[in-house]
C-alpha positions as a Markdown table, in Angstrom:
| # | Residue | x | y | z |
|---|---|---|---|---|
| 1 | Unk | 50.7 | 113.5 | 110.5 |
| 2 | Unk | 53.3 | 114.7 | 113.2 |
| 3 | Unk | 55.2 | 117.8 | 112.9 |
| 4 | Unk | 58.2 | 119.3 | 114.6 |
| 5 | Unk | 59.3 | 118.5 | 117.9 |
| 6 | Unk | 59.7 | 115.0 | 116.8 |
| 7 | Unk | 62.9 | 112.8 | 116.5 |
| 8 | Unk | 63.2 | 109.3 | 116.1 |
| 9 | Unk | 66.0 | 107.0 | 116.8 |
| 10 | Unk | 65.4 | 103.6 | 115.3 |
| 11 | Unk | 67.3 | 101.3 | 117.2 |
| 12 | Unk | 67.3 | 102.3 | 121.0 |
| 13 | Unk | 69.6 | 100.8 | 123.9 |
| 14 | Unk | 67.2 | 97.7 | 123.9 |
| 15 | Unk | 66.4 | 97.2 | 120.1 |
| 16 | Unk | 63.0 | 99.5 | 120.6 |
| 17 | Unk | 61.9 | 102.2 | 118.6 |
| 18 | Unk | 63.1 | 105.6 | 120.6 |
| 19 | Unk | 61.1 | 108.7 | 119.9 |
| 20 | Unk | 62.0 | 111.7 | 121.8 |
| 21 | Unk | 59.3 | 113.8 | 121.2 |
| 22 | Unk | 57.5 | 117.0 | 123.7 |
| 23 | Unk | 53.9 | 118.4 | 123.2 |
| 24 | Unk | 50.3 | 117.5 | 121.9 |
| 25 | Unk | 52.3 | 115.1 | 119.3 |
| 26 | Unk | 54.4 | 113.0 | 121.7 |
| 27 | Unk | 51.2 | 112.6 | 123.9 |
| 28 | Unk | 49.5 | 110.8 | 120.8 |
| 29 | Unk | 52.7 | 108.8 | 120.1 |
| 30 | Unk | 52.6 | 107.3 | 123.3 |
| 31 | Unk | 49.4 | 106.8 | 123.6 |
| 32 | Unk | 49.4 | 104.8 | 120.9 |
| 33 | Unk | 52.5 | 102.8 | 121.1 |
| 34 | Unk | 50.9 | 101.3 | 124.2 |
| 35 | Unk | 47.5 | 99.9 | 122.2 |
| 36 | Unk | 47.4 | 96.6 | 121.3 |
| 37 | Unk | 45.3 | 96.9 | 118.0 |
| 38 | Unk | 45.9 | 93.1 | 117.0 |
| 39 | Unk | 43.4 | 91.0 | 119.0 |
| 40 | Unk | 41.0 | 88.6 | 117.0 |
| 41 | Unk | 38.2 | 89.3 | 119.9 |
| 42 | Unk | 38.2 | 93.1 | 118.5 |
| 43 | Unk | 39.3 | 94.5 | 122.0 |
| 44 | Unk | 42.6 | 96.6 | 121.9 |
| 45 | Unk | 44.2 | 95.8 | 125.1 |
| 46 | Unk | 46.0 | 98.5 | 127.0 |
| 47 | Unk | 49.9 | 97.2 | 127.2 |
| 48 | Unk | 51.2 | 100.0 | 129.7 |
| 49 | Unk | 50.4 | 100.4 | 133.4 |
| 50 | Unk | 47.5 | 99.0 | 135.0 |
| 51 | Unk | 45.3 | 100.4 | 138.3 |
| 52 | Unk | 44.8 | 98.4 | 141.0 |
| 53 | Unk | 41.4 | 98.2 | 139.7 |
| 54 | Unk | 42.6 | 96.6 | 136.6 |
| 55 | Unk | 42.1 | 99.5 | 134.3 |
| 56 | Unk | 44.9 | 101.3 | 131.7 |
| 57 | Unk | 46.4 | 104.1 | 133.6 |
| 58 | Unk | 48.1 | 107.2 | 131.1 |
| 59 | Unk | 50.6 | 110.0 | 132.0 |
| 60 | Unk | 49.4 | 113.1 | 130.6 |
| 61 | Unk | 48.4 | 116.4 | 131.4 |
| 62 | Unk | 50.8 | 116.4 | 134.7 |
| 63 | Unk | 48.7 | 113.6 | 135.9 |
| 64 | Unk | 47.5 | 109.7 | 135.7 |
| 65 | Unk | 44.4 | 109.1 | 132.9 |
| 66 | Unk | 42.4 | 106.4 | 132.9 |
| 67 | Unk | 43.7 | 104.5 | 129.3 |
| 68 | Unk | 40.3 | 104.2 | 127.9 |
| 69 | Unk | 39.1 | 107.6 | 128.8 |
| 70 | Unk | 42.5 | 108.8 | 126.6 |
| 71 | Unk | 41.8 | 107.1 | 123.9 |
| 72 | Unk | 38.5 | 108.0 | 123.8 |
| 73 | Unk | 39.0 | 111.9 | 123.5 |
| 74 | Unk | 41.9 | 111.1 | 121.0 |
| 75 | Unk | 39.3 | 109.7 | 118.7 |
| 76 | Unk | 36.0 | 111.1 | 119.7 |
| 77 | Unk | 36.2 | 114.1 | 121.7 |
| 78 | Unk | 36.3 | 115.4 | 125.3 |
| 79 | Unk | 34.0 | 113.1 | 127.4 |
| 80 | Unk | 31.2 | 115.6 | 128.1 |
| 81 | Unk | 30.8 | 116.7 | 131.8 |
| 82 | Unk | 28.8 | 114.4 | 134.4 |
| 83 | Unk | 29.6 | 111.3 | 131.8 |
| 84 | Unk | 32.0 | 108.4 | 132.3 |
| 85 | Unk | 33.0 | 106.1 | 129.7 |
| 86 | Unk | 31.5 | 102.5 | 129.9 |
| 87 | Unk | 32.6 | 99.6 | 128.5 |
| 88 | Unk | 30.3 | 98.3 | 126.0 |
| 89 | Unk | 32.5 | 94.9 | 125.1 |
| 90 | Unk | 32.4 | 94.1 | 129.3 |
| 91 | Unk | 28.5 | 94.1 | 128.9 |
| 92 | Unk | 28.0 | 91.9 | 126.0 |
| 93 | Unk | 30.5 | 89.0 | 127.8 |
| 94 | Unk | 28.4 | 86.8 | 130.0 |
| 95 | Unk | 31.4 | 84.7 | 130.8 |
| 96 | Unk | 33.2 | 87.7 | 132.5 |
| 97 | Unk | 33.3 | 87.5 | 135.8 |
| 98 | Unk | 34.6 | 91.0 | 136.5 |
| 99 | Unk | 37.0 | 92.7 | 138.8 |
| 100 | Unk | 40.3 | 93.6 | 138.5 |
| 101 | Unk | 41.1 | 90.7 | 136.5 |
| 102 | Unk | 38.7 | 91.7 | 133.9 |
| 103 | Unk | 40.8 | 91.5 | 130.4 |
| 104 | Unk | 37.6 | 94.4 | 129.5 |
| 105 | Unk | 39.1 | 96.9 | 131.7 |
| 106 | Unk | 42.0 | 96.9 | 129.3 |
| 107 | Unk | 39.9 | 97.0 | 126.3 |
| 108 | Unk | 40.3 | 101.1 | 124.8 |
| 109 | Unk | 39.3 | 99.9 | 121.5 |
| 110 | Unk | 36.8 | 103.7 | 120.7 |
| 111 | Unk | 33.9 | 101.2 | 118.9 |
| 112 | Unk | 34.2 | 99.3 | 122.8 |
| 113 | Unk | 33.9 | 102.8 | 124.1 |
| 114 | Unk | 30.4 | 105.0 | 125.3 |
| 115 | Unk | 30.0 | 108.1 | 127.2 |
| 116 | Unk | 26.7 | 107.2 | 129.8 |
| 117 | Unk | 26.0 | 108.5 | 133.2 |
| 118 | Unk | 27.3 | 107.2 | 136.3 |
| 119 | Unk | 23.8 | 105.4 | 136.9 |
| 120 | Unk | 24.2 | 103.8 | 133.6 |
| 121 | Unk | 27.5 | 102.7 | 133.4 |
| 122 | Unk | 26.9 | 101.2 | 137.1 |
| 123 | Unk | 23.6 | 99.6 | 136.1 |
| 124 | Unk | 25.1 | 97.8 | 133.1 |
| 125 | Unk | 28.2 | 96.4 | 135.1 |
| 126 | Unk | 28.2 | 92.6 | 135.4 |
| 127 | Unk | 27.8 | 92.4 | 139.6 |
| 128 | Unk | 24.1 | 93.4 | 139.3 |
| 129 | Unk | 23.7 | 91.0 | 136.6 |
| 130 | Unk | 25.0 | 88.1 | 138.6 |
């Protein structure tokens, strides 16, 4: 439920939703507002910027976020220290070739989502299955 600092303007210069919002509750609004929760394969595609790399990319905090690492510790909680967040949906696709083309990259679906170690999350990526 949001609280104070929070206006919305339903019909913005191009037809969107405008929500002029500051603090911890405009970070969560958009956050979300770039999700795409509607995807029959389960993943929820990241609809804002993309990395080079082909991952989400997040303002927040003064600085870029890695999409799926937001919405991770939105849901979940803070990625404890020395983890990174793997994901699981990129491993079960054999089809996927990888690479910045990689529609799991995009994926910040939290049940898609694991804190592992470096080693782990390295180990489990497709190019040393292939």
């Amino acid at each position: 439920m949001l609280t104070g600092n929070v206006s919305t303007q339903v019909v913005g210069m191009f037809g969107k939703l405008d929500i002029v919002a500051w603090g911890p509750e405009a970070t969560e609004i958009r956050l979300w507002m770039k999700v795409d929760r509607s995807s029959e394969s389960g993943c929820w595609p990241w609809k804002g910027g993309l990395s080079r790399y082909g991952y989400g990319c997040f303002w927040t905090g003064g600085r870029t976020a890695p999409a799926h690492r937001a919405v991770y510790e939105s849901v979940v909680g803070p990625v404890p220290p020395g983890l990174q967040i793997d994901h699981v949906c990129h491993n079960r696709d054999p089809k996927c070739v990888g690479g910045p083309q990689c529609l799991h990259r995009r994926c910040v679906n939290p049940a898609h989502l694991e804190a592992v170690t470096p080693r782990v999350n390295v180990t489990r990526g497709c190019w040393r299955t292939r």
